[in-house]
C-alpha positions as CSV (number, residue, x, y, z in Angstrom):
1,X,108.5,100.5,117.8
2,X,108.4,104.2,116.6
3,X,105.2,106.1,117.8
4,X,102.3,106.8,115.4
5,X,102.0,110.4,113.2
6,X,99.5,111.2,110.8
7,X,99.2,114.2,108.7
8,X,96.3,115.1,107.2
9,X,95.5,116.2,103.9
10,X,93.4,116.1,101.0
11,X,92.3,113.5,99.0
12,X,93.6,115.3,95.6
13,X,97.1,115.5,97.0
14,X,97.5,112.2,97.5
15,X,100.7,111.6,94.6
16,X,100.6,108.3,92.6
17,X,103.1,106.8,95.2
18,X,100.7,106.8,97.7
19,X,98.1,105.5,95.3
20,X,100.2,102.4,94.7
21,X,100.9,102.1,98.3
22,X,97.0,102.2,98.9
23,X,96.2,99.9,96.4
24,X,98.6,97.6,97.5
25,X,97.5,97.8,100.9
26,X,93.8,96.6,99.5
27,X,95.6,93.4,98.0
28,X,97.3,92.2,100.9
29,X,93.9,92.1,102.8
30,X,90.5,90.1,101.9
31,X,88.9,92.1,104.7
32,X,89.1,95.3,102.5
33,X,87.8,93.9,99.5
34,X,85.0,96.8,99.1
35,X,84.2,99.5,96.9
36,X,84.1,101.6,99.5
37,X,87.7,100.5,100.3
38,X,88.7,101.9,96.9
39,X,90.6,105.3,96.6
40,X,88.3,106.2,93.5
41,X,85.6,106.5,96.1
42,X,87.6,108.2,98.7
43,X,88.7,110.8,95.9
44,X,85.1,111.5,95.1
45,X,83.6,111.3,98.2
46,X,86.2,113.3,99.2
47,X,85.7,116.1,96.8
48,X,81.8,116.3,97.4
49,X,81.6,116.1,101.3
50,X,81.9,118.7,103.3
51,X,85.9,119.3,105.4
52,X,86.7,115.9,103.9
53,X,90.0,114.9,104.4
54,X,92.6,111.6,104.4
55,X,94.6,111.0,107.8
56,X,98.3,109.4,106.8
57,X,99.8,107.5,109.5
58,X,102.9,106.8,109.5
59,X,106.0,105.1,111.8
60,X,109.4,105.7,111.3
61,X,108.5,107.9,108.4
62,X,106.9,104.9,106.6
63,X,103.5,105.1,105.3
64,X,101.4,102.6,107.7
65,X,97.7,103.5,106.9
66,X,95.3,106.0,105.2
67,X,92.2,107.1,106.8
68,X,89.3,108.8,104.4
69,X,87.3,110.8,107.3
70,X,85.4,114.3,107.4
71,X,84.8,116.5,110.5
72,X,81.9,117.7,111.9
73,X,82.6,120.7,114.8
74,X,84.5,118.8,117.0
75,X,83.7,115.1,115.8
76,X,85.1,112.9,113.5
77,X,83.5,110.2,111.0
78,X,84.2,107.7,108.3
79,X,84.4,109.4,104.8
80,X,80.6,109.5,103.6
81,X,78.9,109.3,107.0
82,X,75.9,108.4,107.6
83,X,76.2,106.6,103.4
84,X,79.5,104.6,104.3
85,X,78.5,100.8,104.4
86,X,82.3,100.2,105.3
87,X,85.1,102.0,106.7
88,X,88.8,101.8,108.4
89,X,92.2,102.1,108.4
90,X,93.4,101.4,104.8
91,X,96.6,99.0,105.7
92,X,98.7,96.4,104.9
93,X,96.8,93.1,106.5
94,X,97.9,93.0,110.6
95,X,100.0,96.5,110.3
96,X,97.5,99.6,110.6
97,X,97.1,101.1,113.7
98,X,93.4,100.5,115.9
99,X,90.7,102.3,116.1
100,X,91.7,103.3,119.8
101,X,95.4,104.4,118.2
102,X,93.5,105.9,115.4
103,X,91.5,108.0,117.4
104,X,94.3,109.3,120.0
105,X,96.5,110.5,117.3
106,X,93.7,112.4,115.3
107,X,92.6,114.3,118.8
108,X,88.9,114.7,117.5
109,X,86.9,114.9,120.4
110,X,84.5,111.8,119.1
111,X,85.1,109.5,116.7
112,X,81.9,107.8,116.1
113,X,82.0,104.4,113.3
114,X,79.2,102.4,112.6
115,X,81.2,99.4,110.3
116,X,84.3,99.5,111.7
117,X,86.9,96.6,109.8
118,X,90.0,96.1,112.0
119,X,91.1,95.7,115.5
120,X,89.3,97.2,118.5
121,X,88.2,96.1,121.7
122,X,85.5,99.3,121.7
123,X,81.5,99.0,120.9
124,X,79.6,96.2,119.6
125,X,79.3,93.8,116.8
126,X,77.2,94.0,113.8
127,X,76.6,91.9,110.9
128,X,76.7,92.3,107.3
129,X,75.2,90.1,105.2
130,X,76.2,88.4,101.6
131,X,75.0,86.1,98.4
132,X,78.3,84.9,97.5
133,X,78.5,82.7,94.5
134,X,80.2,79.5,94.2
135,X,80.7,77.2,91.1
136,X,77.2,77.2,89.8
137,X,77.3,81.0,89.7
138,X,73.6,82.4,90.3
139,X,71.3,79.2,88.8
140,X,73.7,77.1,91.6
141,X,72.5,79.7,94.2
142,X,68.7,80.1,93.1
143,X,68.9,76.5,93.0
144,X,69.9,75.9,96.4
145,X,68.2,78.9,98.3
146,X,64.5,77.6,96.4
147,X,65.6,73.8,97.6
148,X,65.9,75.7,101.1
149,X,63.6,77.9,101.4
150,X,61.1,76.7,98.9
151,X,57.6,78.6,100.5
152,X,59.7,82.2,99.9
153,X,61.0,81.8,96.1
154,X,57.7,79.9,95.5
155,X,56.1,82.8,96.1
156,X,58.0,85.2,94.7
157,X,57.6,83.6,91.4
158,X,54.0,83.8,91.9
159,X,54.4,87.7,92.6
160,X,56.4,87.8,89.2
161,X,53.6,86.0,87.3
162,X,50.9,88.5,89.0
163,X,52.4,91.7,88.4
164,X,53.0,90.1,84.6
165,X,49.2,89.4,84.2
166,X,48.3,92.9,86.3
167,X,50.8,95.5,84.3
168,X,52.5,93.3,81.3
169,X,55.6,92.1,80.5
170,X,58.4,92.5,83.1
171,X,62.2,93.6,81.8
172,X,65.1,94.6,84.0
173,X,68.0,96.8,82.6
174,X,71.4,96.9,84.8
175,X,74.1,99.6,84.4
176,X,71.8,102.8,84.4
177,X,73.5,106.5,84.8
178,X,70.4,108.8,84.1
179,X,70.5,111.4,86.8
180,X,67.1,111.3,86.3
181,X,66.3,107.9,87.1
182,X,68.5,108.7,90.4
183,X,66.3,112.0,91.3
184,X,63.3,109.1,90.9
185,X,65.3,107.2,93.6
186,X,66.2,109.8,95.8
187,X,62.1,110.9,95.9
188,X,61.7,107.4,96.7
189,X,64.0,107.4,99.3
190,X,62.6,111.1,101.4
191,X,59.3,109.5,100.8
192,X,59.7,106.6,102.9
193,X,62.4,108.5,105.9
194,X,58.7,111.1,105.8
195,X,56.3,107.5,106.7
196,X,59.1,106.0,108.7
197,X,59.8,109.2,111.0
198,X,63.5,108.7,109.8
199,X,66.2,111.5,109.3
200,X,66.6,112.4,105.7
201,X,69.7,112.0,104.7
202,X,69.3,113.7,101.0
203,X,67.9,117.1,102.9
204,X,71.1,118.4,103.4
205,X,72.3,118.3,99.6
206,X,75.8,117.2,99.4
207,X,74.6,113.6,100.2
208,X,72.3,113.4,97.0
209,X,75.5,115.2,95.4
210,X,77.6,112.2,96.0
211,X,75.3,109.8,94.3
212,X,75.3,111.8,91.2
213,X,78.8,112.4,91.3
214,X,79.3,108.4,92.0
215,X,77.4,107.6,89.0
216,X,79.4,109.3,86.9
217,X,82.6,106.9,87.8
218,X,83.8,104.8,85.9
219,X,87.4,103.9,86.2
220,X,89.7,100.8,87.0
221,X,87.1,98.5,87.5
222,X,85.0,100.8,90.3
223,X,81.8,102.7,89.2
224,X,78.5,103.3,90.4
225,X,75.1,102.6,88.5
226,X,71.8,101.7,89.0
227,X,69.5,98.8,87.8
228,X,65.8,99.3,87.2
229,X,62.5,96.8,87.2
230,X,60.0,97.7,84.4
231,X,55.9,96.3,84.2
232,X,54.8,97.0,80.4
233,X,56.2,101.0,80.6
234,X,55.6,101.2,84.3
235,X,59.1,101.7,86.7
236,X,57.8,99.6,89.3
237,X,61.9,99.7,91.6
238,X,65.2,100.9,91.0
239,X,68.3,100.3,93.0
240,X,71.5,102.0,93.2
241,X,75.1,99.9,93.7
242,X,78.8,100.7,94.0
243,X,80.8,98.0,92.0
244,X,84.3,96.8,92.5
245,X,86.3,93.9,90.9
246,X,84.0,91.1,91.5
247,X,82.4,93.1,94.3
248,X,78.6,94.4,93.9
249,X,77.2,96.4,96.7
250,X,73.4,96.7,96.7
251,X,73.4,100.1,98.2
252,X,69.7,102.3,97.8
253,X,67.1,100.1,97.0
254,X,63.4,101.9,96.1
255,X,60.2,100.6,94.8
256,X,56.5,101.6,94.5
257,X,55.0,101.3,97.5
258,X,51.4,100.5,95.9
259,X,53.0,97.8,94.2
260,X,54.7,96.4,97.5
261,X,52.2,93.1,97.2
262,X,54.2,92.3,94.3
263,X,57.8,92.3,96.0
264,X,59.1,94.6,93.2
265,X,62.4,95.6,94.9
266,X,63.5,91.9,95.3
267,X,62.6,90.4,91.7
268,X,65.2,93.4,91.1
269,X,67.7,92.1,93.3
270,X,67.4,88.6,91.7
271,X,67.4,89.8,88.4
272,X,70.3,92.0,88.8
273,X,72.2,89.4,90.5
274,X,71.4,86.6,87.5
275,X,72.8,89.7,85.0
276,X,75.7,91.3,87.4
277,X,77.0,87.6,87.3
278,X,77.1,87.0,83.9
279,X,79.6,90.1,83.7
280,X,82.2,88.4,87.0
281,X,80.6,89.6,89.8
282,X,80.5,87.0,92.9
283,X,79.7,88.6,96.1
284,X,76.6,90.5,95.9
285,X,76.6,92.6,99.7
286,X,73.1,93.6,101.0
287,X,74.5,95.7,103.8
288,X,73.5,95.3,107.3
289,X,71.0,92.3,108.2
290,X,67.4,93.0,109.6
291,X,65.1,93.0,106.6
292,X,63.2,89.9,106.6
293,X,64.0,88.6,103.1
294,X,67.7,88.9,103.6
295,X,67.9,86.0,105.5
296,X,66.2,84.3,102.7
297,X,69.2,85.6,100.3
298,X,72.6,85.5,102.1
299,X,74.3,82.4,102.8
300,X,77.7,84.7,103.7
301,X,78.2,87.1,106.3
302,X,80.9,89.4,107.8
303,X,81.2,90.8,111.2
304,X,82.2,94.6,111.5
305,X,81.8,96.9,114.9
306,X,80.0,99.8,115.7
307,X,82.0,102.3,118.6
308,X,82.6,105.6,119.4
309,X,85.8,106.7,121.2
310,X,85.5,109.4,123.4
311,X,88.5,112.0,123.8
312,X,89.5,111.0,127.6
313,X,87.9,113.4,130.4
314,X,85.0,114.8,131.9
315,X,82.6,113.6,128.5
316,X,83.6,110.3,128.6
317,X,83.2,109.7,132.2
318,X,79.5,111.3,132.3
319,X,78.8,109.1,129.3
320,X,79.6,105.8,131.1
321,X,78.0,107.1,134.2
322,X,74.5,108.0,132.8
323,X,74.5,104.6,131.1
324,X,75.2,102.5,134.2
325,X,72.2,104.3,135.6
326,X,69.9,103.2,133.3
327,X,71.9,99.7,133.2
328,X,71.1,99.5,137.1
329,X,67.2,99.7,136.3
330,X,67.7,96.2,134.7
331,X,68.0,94.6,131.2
332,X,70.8,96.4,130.0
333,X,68.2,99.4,129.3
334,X,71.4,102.1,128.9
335,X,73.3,100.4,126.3
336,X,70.0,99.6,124.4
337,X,69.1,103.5,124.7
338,X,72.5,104.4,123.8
339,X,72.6,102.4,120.8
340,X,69.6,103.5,119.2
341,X,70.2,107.3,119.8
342,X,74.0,106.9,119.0
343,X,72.7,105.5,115.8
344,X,70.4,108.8,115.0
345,X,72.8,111.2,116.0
346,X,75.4,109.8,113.4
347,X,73.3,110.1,111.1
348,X,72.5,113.7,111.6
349,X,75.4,115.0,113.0
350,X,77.4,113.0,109.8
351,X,74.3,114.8,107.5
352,X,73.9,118.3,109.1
353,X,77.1,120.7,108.3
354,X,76.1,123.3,110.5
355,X,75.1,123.4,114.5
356,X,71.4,125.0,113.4
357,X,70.8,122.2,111.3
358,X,72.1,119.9,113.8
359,X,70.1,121.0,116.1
360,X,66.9,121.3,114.5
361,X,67.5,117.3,113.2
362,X,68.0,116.6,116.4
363,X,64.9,118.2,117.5
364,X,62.7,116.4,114.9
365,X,64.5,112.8,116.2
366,X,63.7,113.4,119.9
367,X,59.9,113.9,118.4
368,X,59.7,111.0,116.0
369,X,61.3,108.8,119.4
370,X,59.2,109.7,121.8
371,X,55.7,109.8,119.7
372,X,57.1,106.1,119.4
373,X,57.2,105.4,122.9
374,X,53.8,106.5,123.2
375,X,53.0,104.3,121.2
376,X,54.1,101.1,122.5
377,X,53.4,102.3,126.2
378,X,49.6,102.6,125.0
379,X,49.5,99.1,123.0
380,X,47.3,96.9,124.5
381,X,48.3,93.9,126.2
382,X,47.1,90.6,124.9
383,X,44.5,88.5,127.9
């Protein structure tokens, strides 16, 4: 078999060839059936986020793969990163090279993916979570999730008929593009990564700048937009979604938080699902599992990875070293470590385009993760 190239250039200069080649590549497999799969988002993404670029791979000078990424320093990261729900190799189903062949031939000294789709024996798995739709569209699914799990929808519908009596009639509108309504969301959003000693991910600007940009998209079937929960003239939640053939991805979900007795942000959900499906729309993602409710939701999931590849040498052997240490104390304590701080360093090393910046997230991280341990080491134990 002929070795592996790529070449890398920019989104823009992809020519309409290689469009059809990527498009067909999406058709040939289910697994990339995702808006963020699409080279509409690649092209805007790719246009907004800072040294954005597409790897081509290729064998035998045949095009084999396309891989949206951007740079930070030395690193490498999904196109998007820390905002990408999804990412890969874009290939014909069984033909695109691995993450471990992806990541020799691009030479960054990291390559760090959090939802990896494709082959790789690296990292861990993770689950994604899904309402999909059968026959009896959304009343068939409320149907059966309320027969299920009775006590949760029960309640919700009494949430719906308090906030009602509390604040008026409730009405939903789907398919918003005011940049507005999206500031609204964003405010939301560095509101609760302020309470929840999270990195902000819109301080760095060109995050927030994809979102706008996003939302104004609206070709072949892809486009962003955002759906909103009214009580009498009150915005009580709004939620932001990348849409895709029959493909709705809840993305930024934000509600009021003095109106969080009231479950705003998931009558939103349910509404926009019961509307989204009237227009085709059949898998409705929620992202990564862990919020409570979700479990109430999903009856679908998918299984994607989360790895970084090290550039072979003295950095990857310290790595492993350090965390068979800590693994030696007992309970797997290095790769629970290594996880979590992997996870926060993505995120600000994907945010942050500049070492200062880097740094100085990084600073605020440490803080936020050890006033936590404090925490829990000073909790008191139950008698």
């Amino acid at each position: 078999m002929a070795g592996l190239k790529v070449d890398i250039v920019a989104m823009d200069a992809l020519g309409d060839a290689d469009q059809a080649t990527w498009r067909a590549m999406l058709a040939s497999d289910p697994a990339l059936n995702s808006p963020y799969f699409r080279p509409e988002f690649a092209r805007v993404a790719g246009r907004v986020s800072p040294r954005a670029a597409v790897a081509v791979f290729s064998r035998g000078g045949e095009t084999v793969g396309f891989f949206p990424h951007q740079r930070r320093g030395g690193a490498m990261q999904p196109l998007a990163a820390p905002m990408n729900d999804y990412h890969g190799v874009i290939a014909f189903s069984g033909q695109g090279p691995s993450l471990e062949e992806a990541a020799r031939v691009l030479g960054a000294t990291r390559l760090n993916v959090t939802a990896w789709v494709g082959p790789t024996a690296h990292g861990e798995d993770r689950r994604t979570v899904q309402v999909e739709l059968g026959e009896g569209g959304y009343e068939g699914w409320y149907a059966e999730r309320r027969t299920t799990h009775g006590k949760f929808f029960k309640d919700k519908e009494r949430a719906r008929r308090s906030m009602e009596a509390e604040l008026g009639p409730l009405r939903v509108e789907r398919g918003l593009r005011d940049p507005a309504l999206l500031d609204w969301l964003i405010e939301l959003k560095r509101d609760q990564y302020r309470r929840t000693a999270r990195h902000d991910i819109f301080a760095c600007g060109w995050t927030a700048d994809l979102l706008h940009a996003l939302l104004r998209t609206d070709e072949d079937g892809f486009g962003a937009s955002m759906a909103g929960l009214w009580a009498g003239d009150r915005l009580t939640a709004i939620e932001y979604s990348l849409h895709a053939g029959d493909q709705y991805h809840f993305w930024f979900p934000g509600y009021e938080p003095s109106l969080a007795r009231c479950s705003p942000g998931i009558l939103l959900s349910m509404d926009t699902m019961r509307l989204a499906s009237e227009l085709g729309y059949r898998t409705f993602d929620f992202g990564f599992e862990g919020e409570h409710y979700k479990k109430y939701f999903c009856n679908g999931a998918r299984v994607v990875r989360e790895a970084m590849v090290l550039k072979p040498g003295l950095g990857a052997a310290v790595s492993q070293a350090a965390v068979g240490a800590l693994n030696l104390a007992g309970a797997e304590r290095g790769d629970r470590l290594r996880a979590s701080a992997r996870r926060r360093w993505a995120a600000i090393e994907a945010c942050e385009t500049t070492p200062t910046s880097r740094l100085r997230g990084a600073v605020q991280a440490a803080g936020a993760a050890l006033a936590k341990m404090r925490r829990t080491s000073t909790r008191p134990v139950p008698a």
